[in-house]
KOLVOZA-246766 format. One record per residue: x, y, z of N, C-alpha, C, CB in turn; residue in three letters. Coordinates in pm, whole numbers, plus 50000, padded with zeros to 5 digits. Each point is the difference from the previous one (the first is absolute). Glycine has a CB too. Layout:
> nc1 / nc2 / nc3 / cac1 / cac2 / cac3 / cc1 / cc2 / cc3 / cbc1 / cbc2 / cbc3 / r
> X / Y / Z / X / Y / Z / X / Y / Z / X / Y / Z / Ala
...
***
This chain:
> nc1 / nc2 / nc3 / cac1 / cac2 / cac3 / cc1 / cc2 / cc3 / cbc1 / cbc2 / cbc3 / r
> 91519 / 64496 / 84309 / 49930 / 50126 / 50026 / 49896 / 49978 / 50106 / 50040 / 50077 / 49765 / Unk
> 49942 / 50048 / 50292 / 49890 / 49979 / 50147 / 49931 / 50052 / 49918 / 50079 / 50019 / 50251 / Unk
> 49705 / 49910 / 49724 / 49921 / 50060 / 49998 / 49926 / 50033 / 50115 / 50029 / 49930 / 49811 / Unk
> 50008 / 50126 / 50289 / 49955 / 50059 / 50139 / 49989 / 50160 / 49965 / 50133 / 49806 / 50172 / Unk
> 49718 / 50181 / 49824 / 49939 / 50133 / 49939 / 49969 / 50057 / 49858 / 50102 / 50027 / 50181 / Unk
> 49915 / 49850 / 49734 / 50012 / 50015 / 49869 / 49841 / 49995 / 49955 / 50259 / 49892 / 49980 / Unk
> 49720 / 50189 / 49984 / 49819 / 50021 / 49941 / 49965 / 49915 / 49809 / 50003 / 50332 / 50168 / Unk
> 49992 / 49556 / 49896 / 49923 / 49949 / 49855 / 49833 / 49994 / 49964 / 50207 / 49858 / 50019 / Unk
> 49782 / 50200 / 49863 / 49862 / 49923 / 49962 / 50026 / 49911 / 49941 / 49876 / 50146 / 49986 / Unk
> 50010 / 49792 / 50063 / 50000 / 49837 / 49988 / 49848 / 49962 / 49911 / 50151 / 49956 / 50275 / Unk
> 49939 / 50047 / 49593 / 49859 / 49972 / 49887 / 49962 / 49883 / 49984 / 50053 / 50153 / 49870 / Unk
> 49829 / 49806 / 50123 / 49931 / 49832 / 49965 / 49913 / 50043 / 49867 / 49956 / 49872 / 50287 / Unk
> 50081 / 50017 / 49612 / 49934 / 49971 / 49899 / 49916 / 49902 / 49976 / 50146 / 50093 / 49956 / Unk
> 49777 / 49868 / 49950 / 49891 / 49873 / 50048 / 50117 / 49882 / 49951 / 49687 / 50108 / 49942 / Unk
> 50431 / 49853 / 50078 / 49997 / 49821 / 49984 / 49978 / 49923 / 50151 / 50199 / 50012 / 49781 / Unk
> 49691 / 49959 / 50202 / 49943 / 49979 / 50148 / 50099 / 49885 / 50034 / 49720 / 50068 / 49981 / Unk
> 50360 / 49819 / 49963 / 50019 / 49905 / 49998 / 50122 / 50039 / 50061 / 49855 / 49894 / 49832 / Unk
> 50207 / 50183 / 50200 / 50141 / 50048 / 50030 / 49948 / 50068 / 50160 / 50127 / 50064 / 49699 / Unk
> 49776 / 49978 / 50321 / 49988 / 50070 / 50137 / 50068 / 49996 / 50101 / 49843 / 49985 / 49951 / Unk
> 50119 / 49857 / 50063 / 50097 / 49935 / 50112 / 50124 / 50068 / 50033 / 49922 / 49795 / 49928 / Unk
> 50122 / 50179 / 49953 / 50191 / 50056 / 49948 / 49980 / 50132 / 50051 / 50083 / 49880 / 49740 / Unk
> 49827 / 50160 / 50215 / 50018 / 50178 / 50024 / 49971 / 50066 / 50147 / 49911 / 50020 / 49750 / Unk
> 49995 / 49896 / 50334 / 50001 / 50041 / 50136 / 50100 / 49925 / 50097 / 49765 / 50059 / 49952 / Unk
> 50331 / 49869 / 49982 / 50136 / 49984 / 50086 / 50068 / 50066 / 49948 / 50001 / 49812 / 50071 / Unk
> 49989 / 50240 / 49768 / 50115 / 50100 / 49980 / 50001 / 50113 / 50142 / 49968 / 49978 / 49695 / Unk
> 49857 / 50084 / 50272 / 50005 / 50123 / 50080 / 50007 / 49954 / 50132 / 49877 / 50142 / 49848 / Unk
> 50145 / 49787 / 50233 / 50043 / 49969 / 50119 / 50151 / 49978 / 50016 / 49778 / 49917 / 50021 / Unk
> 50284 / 50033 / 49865 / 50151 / 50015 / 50022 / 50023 / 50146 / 50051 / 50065 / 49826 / 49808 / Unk
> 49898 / 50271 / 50080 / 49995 / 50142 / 49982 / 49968 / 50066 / 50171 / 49898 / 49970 / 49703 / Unk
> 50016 / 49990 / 50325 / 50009 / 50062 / 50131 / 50033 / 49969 / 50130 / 49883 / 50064 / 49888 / Unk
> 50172 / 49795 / 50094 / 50113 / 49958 / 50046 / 50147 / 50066 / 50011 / 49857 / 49841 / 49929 / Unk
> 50158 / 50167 / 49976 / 50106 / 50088 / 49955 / 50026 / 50097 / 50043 / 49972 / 49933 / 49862 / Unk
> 49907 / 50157 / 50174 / 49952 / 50120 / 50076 / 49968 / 50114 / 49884 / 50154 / 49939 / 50232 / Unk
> 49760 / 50026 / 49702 / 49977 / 50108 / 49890 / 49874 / 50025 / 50053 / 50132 / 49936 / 49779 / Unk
> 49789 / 50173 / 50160 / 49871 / 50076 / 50002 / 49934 / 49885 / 49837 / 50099 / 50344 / 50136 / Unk
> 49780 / 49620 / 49907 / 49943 / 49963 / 49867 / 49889 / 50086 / 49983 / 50068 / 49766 / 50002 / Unk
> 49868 / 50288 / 49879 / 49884 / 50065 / 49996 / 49932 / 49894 / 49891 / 50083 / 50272 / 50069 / Unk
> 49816 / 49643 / 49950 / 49935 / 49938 / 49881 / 49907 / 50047 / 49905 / 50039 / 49864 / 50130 / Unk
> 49990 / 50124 / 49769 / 49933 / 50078 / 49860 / 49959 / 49853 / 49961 / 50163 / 50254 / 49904 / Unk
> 49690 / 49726 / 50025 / 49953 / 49934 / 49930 / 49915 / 50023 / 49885 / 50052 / 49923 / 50176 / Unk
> 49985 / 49958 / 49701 / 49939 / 50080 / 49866 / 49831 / 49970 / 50007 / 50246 / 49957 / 49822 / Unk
> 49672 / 50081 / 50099 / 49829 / 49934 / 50002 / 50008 / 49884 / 50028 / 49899 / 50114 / 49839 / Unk
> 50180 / 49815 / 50054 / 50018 / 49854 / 49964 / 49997 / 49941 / 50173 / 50176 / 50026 / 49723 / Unk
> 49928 / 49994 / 50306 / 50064 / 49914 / 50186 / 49909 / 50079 / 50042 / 50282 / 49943 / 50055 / Unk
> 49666 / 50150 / 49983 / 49893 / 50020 / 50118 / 49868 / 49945 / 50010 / 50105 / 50179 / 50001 / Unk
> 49870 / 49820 / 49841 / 49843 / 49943 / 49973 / 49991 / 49850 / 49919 / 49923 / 50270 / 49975 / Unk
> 50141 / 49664 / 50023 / 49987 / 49885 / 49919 / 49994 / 49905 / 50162 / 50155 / 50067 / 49701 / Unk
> 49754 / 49838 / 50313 / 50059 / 49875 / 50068 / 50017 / 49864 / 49936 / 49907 / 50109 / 50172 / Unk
> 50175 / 49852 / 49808 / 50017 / 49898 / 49943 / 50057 / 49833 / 50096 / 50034 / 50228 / 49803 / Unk
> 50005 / 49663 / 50171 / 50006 / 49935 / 50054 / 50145 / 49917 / 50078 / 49783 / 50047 / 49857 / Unk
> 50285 / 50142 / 50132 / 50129 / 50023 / 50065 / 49953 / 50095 / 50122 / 50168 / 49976 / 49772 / Unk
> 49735 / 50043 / 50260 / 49933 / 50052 / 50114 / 49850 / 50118 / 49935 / 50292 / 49973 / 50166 / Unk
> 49663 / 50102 / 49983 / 49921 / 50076 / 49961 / 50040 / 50139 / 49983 / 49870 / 49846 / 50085 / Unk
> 50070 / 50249 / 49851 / 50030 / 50134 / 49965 / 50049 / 50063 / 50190 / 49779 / 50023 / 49714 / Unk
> 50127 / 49959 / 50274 / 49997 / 50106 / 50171 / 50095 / 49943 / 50077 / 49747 / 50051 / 50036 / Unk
> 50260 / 49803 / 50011 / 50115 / 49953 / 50053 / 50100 / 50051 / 49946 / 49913 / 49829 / 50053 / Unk
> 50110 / 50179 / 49814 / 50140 / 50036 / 49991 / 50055 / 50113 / 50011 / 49987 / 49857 / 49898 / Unk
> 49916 / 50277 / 50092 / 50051 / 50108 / 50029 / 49982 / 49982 / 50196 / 49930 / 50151 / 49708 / Unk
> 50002 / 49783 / 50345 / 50051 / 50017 / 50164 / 50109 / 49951 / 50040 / 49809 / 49993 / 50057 / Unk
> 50282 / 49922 / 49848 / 50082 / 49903 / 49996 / 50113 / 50111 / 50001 / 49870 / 49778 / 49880 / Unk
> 50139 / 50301 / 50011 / 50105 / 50089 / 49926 / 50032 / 50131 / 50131 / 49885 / 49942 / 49693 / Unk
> 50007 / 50091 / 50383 / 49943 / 50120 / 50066 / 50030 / 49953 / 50128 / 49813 / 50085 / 49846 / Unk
> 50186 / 49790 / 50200 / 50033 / 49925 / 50145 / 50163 / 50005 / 49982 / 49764 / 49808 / 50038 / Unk
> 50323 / 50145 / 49855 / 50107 / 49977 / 49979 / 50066 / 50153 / 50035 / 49945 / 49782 / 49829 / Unk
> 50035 / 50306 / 50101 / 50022 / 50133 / 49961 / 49975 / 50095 / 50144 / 49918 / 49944 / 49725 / Unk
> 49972 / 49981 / 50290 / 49933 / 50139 / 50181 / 49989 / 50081 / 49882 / 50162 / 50013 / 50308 / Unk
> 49780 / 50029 / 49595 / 49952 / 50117 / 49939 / 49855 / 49992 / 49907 / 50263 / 50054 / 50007 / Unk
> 49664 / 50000 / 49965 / 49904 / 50022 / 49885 / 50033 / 49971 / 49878 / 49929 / 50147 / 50112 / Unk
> 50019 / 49780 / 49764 / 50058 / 49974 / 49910 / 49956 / 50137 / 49892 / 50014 / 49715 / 50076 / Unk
> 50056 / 50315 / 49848 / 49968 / 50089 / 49892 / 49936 / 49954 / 49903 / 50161 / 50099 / 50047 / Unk
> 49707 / 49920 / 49877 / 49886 / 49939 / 49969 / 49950 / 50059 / 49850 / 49948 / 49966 / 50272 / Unk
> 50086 / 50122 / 49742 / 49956 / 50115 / 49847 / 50084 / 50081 / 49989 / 49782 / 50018 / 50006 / Unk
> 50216 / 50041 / 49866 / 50104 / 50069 / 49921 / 50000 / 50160 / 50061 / 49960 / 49830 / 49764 / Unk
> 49942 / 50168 / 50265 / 50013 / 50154 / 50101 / 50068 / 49999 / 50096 / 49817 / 50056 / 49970 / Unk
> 50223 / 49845 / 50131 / 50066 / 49982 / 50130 / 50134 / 49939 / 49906 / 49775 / 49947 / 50229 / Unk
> 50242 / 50020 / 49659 / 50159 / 49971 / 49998 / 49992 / 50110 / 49910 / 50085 / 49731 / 50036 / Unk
> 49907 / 50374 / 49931 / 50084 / 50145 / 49903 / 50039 / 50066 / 50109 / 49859 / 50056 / 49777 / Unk
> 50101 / 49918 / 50357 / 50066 / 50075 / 50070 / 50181 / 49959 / 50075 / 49708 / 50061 / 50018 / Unk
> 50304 / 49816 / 49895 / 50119 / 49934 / 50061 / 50106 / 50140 / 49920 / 49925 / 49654 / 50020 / Unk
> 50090 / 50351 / 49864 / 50095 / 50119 / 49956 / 50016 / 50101 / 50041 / 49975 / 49938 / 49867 / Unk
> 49978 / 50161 / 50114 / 49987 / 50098 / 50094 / 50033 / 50016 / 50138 / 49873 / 50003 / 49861 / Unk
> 50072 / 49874 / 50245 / 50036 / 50017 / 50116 / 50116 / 49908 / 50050 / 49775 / 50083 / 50021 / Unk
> 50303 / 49889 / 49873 / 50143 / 49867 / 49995 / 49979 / 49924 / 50148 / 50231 / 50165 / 49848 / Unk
> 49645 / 49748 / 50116 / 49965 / 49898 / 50143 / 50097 / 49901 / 49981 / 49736 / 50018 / 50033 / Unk
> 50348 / 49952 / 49876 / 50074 / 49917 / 50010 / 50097 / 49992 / 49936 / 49861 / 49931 / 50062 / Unk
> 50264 / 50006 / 49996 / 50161 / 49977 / 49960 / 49975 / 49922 / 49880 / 50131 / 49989 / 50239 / Unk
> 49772 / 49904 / 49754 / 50012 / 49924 / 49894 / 49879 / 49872 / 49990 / 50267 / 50079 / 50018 / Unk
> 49680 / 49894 / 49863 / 49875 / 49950 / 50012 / 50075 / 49823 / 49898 / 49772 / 50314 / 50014 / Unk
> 50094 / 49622 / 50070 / 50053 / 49834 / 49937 / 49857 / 49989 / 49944 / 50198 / 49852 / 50193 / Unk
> 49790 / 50095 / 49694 / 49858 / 49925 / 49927 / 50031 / 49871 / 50030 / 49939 / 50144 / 49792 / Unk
> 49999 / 49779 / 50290 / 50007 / 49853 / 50049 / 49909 / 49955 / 50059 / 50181 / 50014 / 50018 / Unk
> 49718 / 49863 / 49882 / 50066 / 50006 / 49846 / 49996 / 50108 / 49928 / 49948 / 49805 / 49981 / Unk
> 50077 / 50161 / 49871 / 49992 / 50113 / 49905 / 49932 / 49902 / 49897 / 50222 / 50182 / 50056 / Unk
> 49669 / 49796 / 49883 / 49923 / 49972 / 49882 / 50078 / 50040 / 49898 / 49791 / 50024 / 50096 / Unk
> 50233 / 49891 / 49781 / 50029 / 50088 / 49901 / 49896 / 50075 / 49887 / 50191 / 49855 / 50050 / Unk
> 49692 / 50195 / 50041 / 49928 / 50048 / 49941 / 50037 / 50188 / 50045 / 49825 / 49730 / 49986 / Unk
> 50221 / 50180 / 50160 / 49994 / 50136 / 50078 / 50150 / 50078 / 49931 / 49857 / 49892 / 50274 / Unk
> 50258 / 50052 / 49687 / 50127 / 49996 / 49945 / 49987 / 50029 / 49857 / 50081 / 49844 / 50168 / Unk
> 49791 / 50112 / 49757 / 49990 / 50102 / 49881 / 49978 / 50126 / 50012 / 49934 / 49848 / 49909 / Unk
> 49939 / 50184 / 50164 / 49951 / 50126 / 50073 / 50110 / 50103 / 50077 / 49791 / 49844 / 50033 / Unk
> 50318 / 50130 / 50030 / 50127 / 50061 / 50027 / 50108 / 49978 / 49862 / 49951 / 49950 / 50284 / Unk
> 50037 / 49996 / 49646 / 50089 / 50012 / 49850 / 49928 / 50114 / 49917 / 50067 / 49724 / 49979 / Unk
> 49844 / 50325 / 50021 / 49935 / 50089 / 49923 / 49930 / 50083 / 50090 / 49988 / 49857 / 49812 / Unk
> 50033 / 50158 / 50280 / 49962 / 50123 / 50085 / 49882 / 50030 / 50023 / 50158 / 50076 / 49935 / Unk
> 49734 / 49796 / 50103 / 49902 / 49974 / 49990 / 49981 / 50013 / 50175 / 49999 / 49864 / 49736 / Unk
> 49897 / 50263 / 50301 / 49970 / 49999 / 50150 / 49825 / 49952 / 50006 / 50211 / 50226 / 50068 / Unk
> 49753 / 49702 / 49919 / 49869 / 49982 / 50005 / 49944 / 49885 / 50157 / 50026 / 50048 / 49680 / Unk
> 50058 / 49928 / 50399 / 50013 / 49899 / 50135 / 50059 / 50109 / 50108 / 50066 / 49736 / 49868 / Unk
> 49897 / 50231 / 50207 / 50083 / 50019 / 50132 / 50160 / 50013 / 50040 / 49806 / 49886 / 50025 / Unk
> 50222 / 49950 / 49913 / 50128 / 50008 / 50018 / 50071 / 50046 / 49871 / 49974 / 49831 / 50179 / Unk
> 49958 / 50201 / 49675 / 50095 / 50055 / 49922 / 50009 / 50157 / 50021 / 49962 / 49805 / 49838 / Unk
> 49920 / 50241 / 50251 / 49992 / 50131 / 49999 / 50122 / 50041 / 50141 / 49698 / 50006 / 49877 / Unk
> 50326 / 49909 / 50209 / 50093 / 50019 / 50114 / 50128 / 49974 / 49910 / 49849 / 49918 / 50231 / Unk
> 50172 / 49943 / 49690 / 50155 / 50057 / 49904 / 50019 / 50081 / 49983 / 50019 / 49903 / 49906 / Unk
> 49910 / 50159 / 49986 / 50016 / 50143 / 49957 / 50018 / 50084 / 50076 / 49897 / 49964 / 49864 / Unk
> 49988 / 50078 / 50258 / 50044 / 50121 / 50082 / 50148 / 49958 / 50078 / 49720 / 50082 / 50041 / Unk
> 50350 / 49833 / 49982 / 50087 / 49943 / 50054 / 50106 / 50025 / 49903 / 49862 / 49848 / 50132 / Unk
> 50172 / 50089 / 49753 / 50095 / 50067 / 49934 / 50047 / 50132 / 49971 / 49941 / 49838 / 49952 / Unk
> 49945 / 50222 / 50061 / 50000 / 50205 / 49949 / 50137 / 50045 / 50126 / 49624 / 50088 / 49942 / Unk
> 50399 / 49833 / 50183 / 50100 / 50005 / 50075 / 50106 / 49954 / 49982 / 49874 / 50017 / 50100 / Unk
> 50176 / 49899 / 49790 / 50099 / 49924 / 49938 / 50077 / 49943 / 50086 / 49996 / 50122 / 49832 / Unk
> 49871 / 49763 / 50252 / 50059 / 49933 / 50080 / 49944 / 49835 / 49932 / 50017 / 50220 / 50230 / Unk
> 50037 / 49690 / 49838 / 50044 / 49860 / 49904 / 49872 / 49939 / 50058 / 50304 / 49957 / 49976 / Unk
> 49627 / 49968 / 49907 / 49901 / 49880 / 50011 / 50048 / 49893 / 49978 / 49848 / 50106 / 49945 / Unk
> 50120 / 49775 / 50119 / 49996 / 49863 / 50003 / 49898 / 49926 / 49988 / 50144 / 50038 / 50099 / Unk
> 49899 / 49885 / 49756 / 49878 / 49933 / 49952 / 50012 / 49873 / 50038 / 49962 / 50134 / 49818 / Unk
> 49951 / 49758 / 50287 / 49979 / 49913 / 49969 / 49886 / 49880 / 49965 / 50168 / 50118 / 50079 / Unk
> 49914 / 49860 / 49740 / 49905 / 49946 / 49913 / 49953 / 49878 / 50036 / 50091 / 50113 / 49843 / Unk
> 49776 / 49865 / 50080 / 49958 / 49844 / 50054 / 49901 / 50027 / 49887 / 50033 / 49928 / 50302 / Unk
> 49991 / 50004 / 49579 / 49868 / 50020 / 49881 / 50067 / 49887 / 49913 / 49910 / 50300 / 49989 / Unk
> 49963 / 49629 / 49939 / 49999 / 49869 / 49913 / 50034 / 50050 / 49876 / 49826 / 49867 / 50117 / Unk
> 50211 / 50232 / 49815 / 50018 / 50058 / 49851 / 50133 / 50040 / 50000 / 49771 / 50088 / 49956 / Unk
> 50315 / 49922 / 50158 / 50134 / 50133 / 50007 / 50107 / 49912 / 49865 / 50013 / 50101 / 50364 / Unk
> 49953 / 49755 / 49633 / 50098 / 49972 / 49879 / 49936 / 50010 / 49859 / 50125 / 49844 / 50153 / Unk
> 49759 / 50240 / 49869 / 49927 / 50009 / 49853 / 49969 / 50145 / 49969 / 49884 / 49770 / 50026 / Unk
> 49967 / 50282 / 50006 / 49996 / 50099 / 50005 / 50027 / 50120 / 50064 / 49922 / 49869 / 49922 / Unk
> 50088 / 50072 / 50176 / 50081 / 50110 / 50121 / 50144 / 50042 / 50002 / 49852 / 49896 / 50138 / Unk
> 50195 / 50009 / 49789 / 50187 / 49994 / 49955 / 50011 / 50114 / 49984 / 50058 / 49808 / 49876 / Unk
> 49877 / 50300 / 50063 / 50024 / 50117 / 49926 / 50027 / 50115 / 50087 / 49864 / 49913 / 49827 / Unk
> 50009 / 50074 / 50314 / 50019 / 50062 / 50100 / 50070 / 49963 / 50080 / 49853 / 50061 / 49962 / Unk
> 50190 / 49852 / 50038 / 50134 / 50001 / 50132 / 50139 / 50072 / 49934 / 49919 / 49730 / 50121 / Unk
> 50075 / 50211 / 49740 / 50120 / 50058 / 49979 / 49999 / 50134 / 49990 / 50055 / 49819 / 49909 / Unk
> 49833 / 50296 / 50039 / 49986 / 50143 / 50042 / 50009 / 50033 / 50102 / 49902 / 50021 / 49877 / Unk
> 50032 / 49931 / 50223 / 50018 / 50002 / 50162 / 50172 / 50026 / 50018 / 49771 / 49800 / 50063 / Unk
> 50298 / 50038 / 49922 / 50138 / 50029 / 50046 / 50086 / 50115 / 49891 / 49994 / 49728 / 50117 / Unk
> 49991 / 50321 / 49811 / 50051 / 50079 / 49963 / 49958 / 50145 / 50008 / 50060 / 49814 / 49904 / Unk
> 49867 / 50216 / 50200 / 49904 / 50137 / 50063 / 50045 / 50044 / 50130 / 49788 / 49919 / 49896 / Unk
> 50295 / 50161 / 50111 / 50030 / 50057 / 50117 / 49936 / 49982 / 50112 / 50066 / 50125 / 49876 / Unk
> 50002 / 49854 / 50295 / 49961 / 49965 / 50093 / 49861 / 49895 / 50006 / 50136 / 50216 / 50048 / Unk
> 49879 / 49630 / 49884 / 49889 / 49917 / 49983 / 50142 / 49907 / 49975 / 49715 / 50126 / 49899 / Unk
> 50254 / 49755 / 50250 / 50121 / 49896 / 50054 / 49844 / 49864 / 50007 / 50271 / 50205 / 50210 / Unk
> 49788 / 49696 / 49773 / 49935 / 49863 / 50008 / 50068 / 49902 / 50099 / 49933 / 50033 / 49760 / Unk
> 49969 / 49937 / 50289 / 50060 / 49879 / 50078 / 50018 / 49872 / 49953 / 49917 / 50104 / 50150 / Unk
> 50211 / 49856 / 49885 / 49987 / 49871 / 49909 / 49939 / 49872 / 49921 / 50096 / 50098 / 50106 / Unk
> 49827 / 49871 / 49809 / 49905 / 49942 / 49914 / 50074 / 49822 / 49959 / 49908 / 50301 / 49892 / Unk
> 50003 / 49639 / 50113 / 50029 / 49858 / 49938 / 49849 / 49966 / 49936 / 50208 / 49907 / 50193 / Unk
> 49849 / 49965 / 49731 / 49841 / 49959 / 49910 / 49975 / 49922 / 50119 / 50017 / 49974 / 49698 / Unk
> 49845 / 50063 / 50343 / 49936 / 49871 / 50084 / 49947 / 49871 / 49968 / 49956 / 50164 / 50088 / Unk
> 49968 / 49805 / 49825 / 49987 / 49868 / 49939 / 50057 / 50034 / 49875 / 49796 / 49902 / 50116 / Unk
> 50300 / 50043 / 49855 / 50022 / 49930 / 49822 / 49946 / 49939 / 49970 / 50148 / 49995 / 49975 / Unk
> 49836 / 49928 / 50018 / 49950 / 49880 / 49940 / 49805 / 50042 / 49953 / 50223 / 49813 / 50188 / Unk
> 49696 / 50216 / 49941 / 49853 / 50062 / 49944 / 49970 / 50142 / 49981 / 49924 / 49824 / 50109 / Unk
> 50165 / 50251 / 49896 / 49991 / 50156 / 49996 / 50156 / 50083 / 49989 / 49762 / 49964 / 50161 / Unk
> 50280 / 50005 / 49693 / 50108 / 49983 / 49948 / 49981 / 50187 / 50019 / 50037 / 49708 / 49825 / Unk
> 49915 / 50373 / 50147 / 50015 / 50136 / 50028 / 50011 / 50070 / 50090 / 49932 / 49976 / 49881 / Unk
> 50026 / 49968 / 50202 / 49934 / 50009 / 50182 / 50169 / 50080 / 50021 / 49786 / 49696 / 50111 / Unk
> 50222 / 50387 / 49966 / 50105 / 50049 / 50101 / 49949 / 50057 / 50138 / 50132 / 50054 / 49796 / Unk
> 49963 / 49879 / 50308 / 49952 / 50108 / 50126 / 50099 / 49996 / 50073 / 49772 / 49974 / 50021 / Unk
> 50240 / 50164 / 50060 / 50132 / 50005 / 50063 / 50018 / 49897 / 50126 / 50006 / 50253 / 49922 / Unk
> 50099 / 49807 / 50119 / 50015 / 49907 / 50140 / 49990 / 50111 / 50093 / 50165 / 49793 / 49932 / Unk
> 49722 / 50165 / 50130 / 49976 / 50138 / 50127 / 50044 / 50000 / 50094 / 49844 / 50032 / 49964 / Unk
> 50224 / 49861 / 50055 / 50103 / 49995 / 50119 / 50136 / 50130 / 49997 / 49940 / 49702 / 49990 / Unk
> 50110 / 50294 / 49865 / 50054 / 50137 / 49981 / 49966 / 50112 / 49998 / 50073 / 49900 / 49929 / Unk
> 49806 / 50144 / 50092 / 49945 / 50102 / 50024 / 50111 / 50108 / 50105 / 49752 / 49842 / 49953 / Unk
> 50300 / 50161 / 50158 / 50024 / 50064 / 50077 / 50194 / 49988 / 49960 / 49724 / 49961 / 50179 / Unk
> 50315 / 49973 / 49776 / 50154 / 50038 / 49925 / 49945 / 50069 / 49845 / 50176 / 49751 / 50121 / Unk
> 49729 / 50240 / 49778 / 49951 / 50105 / 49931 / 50005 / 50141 / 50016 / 49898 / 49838 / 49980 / Unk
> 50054 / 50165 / 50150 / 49966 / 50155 / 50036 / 50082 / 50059 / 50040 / 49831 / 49973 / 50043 / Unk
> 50278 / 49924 / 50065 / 50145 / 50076 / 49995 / 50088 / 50015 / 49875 / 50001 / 49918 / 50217 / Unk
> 50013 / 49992 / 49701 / 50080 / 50080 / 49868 / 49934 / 50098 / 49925 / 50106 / 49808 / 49964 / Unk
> 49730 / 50196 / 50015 / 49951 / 50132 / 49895 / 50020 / 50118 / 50111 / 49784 / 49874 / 49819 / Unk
> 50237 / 50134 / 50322 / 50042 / 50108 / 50023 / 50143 / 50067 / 50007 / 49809 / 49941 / 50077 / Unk
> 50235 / 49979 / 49843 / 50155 / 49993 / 49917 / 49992 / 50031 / 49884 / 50081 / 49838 / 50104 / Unk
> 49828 / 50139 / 49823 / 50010 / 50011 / 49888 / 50050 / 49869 / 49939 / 50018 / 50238 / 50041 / Unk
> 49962 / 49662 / 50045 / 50019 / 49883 / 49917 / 49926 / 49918 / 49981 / 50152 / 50022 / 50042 / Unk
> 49834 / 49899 / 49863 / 49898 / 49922 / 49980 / 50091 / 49829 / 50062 / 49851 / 50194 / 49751 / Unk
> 50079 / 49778 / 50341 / 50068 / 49860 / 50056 / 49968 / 49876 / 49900 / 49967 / 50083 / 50261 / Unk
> 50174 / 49886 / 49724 / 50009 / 49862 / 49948 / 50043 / 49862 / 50026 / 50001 / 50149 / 49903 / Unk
> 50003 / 49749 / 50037 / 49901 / 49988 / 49868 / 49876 / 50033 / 50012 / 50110 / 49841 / 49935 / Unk
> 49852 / 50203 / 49954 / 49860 / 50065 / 49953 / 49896 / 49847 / 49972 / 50133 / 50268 / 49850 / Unk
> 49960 / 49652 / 50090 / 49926 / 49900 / 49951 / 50057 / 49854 / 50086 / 49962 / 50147 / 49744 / Unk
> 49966 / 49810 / 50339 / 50052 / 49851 / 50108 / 49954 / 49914 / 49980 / 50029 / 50069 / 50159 / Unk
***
């Protein structure tokens, strides 16, 4: 599939530790030739931690993109209504942020752009990166994949051995993801 002209929002969640991953995802992406619009939750805009600083990283996301990042929940309710986009990626996705979309929880930025984004029943792509998904989070992924238009990019355990729960996708799949959920398929294997 050509994404040449394809309008994604491009959601960041706080696993700061994945960033990296996530600003070559979104550079594949516009490589590719897609539109990115960046949405970020409180967490990723305002936390700095010692995977970089707050502000760097939204100039980081906003340099990548050539756009303004979306910052508060007032500037993403307007994603529904005005269908800014074919299709939105959470990358990463917290599984805090993945409970909060399992129960229809808009209280962030980027859960409030899901939401207005789905009301178009167009396909999200989650990709996860959270230390609980084989514990407590288990619950929400599996609601997730069984919830209309909500596709994952492919997931492996990252350490076994010290963080036996730990899952995070491979963000390198990010951009064959987005061509099958706009199929309606969820690309597999799910689990690598």
């Amino acid at each position: 599939m050509d994404l040449n002209g394809v309008r994604i929002g491009f959601a960041m969640t706080g696993s700061f530790c994945t960033f990296s991953k996530a600003f070559e995802a979104a550079s594949r992406l516009i490589n590719a030739g897609a539109e990115l619009t960046p949405i970020m939750s409180f967490n990723a805009a305002k936390i700095s931690s010692r995977f970089g600083e707050a502000e760097k990283n939204i100039e980081k996301i906003e340099e990548i993109c050539q756009k303004k990042a979306i910052l508060t929940i007032e500037d993403a309710e307007h994603i529904g209504p005005k269908s800014l986009f074919d299709i939105i990626t959470v990358c990463p996705c917290t599984g805090n942020t993945m409970a909060k979309l399992a129960m229809g929880i808009t209280d962030t930025p980027v859960t409030m752009a899901v939401k207005a984004h789905l009301r178009n029943n167009k396909p999200a792509v989650l990709c996860l990166a959270t230390n609980d998904a084989l514990s407590a989070s288990a619950k929400n992924i599996g609601m997730l994949m069984n919830t209309k238009n909500y596709y994952f990019v492919p997931f492996a355990q990252d350490d076994c051995e010290k963080k036996q729960t730990s899952l995070v996708a491979d963000f390198s799949l990010l951009v064959p993801a987005i061509e099958c959920a706009f199929s309606g398929i969820q690309l597999q294997p799910i689990l690598i």
